[in-house]
N, C-alpha and C positions, 0 to 999 in steps of 0.2 A: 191836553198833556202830550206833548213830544214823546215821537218811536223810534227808537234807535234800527238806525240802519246800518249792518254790518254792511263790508265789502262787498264781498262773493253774492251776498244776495242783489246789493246795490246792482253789481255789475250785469246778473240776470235780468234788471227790470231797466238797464239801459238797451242791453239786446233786444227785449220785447218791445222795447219804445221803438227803438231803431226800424224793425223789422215792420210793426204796424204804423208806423209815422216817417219813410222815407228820410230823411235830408233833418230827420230832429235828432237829438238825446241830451243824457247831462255830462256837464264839466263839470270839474269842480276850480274854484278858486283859494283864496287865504278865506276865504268868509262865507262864502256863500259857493251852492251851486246851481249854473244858469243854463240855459238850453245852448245846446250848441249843435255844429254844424256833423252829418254823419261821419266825415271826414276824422274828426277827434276821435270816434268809437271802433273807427277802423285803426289808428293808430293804437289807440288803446289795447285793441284785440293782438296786432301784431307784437305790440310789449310783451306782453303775456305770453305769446306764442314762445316766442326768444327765451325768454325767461327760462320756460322750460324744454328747449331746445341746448339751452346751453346747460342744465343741470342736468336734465335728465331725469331715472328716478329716484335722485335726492331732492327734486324741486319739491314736492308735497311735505320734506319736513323739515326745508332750509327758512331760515328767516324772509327768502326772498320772497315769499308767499306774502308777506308784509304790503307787496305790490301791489296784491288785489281790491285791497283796503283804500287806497287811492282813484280817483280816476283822470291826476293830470299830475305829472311830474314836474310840470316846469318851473314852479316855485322854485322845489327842491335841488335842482340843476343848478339853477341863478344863485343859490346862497353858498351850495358845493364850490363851486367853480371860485367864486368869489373869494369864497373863504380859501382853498389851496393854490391861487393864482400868489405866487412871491408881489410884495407890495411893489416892488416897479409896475407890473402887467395890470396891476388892480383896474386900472381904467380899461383896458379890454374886457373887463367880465363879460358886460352886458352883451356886446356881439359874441367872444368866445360860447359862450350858454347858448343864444340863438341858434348858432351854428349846430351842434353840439343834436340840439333839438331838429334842425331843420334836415339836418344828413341821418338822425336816426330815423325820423317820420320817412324821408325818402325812399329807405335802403332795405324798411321795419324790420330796425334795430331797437333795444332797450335802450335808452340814451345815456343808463347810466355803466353798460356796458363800455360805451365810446367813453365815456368817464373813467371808467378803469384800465383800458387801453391805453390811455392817456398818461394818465399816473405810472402804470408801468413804465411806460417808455420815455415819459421827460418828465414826470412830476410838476405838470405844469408850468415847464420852464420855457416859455414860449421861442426862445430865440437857441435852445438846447443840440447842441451838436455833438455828433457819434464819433465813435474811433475809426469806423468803415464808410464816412462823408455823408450819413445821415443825419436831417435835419427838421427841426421842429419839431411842436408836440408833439406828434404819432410819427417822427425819426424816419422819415422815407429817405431813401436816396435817389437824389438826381432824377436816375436812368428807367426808377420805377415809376415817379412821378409824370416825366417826359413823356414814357409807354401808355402812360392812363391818360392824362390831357389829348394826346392823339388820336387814339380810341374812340374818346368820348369827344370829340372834338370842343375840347375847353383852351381856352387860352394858356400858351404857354411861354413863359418868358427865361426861360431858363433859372436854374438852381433857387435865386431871387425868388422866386414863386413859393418857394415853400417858406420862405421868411413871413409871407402874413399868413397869421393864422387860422384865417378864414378859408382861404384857398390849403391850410395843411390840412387842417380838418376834411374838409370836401374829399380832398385826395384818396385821404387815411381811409374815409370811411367808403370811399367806391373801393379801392383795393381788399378791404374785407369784404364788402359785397361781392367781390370776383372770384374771391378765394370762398369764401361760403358757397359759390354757387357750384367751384370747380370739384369740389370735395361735397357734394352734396348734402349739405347744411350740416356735415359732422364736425361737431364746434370744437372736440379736442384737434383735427388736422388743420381745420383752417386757422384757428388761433397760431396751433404753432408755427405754420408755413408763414403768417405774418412776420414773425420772428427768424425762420429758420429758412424760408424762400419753397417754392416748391420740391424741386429739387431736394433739395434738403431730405423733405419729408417723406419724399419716393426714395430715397437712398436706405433709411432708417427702416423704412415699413420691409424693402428687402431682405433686412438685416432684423425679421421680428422685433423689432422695436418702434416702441410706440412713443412718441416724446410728448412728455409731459411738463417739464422746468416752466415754461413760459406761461403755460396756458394755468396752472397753476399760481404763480405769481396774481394772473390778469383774475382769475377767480378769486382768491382773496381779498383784494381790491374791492370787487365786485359784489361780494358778497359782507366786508364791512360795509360798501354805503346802504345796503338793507338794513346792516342792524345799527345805522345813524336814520336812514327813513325809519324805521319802526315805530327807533324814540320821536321823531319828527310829528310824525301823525299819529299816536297812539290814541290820541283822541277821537270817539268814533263823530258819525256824521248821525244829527238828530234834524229831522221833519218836525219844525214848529209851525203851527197854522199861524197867519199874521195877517190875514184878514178875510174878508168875505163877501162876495156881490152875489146882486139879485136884482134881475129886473119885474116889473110889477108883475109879466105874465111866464115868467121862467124860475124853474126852482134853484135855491141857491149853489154856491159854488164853493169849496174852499180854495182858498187861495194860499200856498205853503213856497216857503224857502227852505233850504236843508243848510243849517248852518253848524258850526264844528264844535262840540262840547270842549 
């Protein structure tokens, strides 16, 4: 008879996997969950971390808790994306999501954070251009763009560059990495500096003022696609044994998939 495995608990016995089996743990899929590489549990962790880094202590009774229940987004990513990409872009999903996935693991970021960032700023309007010459999905302009490819020595080909959407993303998501590290992971400054520049946010904090409009905005966002994951996976994850070896002078073994009620 199948045992239901909550989240949180799940998540404890991939740590212990992790921890006593080096380079193992689990993932999850649409169907099943299979061993995977310790790489995944470290992203995993940093999710988590973010999560509540970015709420703070409302994380313990925000839906976003819904997170823990999981332990791979990226289904969830691929059908978001898909589904809010305007039907011209539809054929970008599959890389956009990649991306999306690859600059948050990078950066460990929540990916569905860069999801809501996103949404804020172009509504996934891939080819989206600003009133102040900012461009594409996460609205950089030019000069900031230019600054960070030089930095990071990435290719840069002027304005053009942020026209695909692979290199906007990339961009978007190292400028928040800069900005998270400049403001020491305080997620209402650096969210807003995204929007407001640094500057910006050193003028204001002179001025007892704390700016909130954006990062607000991007938390909303944020905090709907939990409560569309929620609905997504509400379904817990149940260990059915499915088969059984033995050799003549060893005792048996069970053999279990954990697949999605």
């Amino acid at each position: 008879m199948g045992a239901i495995v909550k989240g949180a608990y799940l998540f404890t016995i991939v740590l212990l996997i992790g921890a006593a089996s080096p380079g193992i743990g689990w993932a999850g899929s649409s169907d099943y969950l299979v061993l995977e590489d310790s790489e995944s549990i470290r992203e995993n962790i940093a999710r988590l971390i973010h999560a509540q880094e970015l709420l703070g202590k409302h994380y313990y009774k925000s839906v976003v808790r819904a997170g823990e229940d999981v332990t791979s987004l990226d289904e969830f990513v691929r059908e978001c994306v898909a589904k809010e990409l305007p039907k011209k872009f539809k054929a970008k999903a599959k890389r956009i999501s990649k991306a999306i996935l690859q600059e948050s693991a990078r950066h460990g970021f929540d990916p569905v954070f860069l999801m809501a960032v996103i949404k804020t700023e172009s509504h996934f309007v891939v080819n989206a251009k600003g009133s102040m010459g900012e461009i594409g999905l996460m609205q950089l302009k030019p000069e900031t763009a230019e600054w960070l490819s030089k930095e990071n020595r990435l290719k840069w080909k002027g304005s053009k560059s942020l026209k695909d959407p692979i290199t906007n993303i990339r961009l978007g998501a190292l400028y928040l990495s800069w900005l998270r590290s400049h403001f020491d992971e305080h997620s209402r400054l650096y969210l807003n500096a995204y929007n407001m520049g640094t500057t910006g946010i050193q003028r204001s904090l002179k001025k007892s003022v704390w700016p909130k409009d954006y990062s607000n905005r991007v938390m909303k966002h944020y905090v709907a696609y939990y409560a569309d994951l929620k609905d997504y996976s509400d379904s817990l994850l149940i260990v059915e044994p499915v088969a059984q070896t033995r050799s003549p002078d060893q005792p048996s073994h069970s053999v279990a998939v954990m697949t999605r009620r």
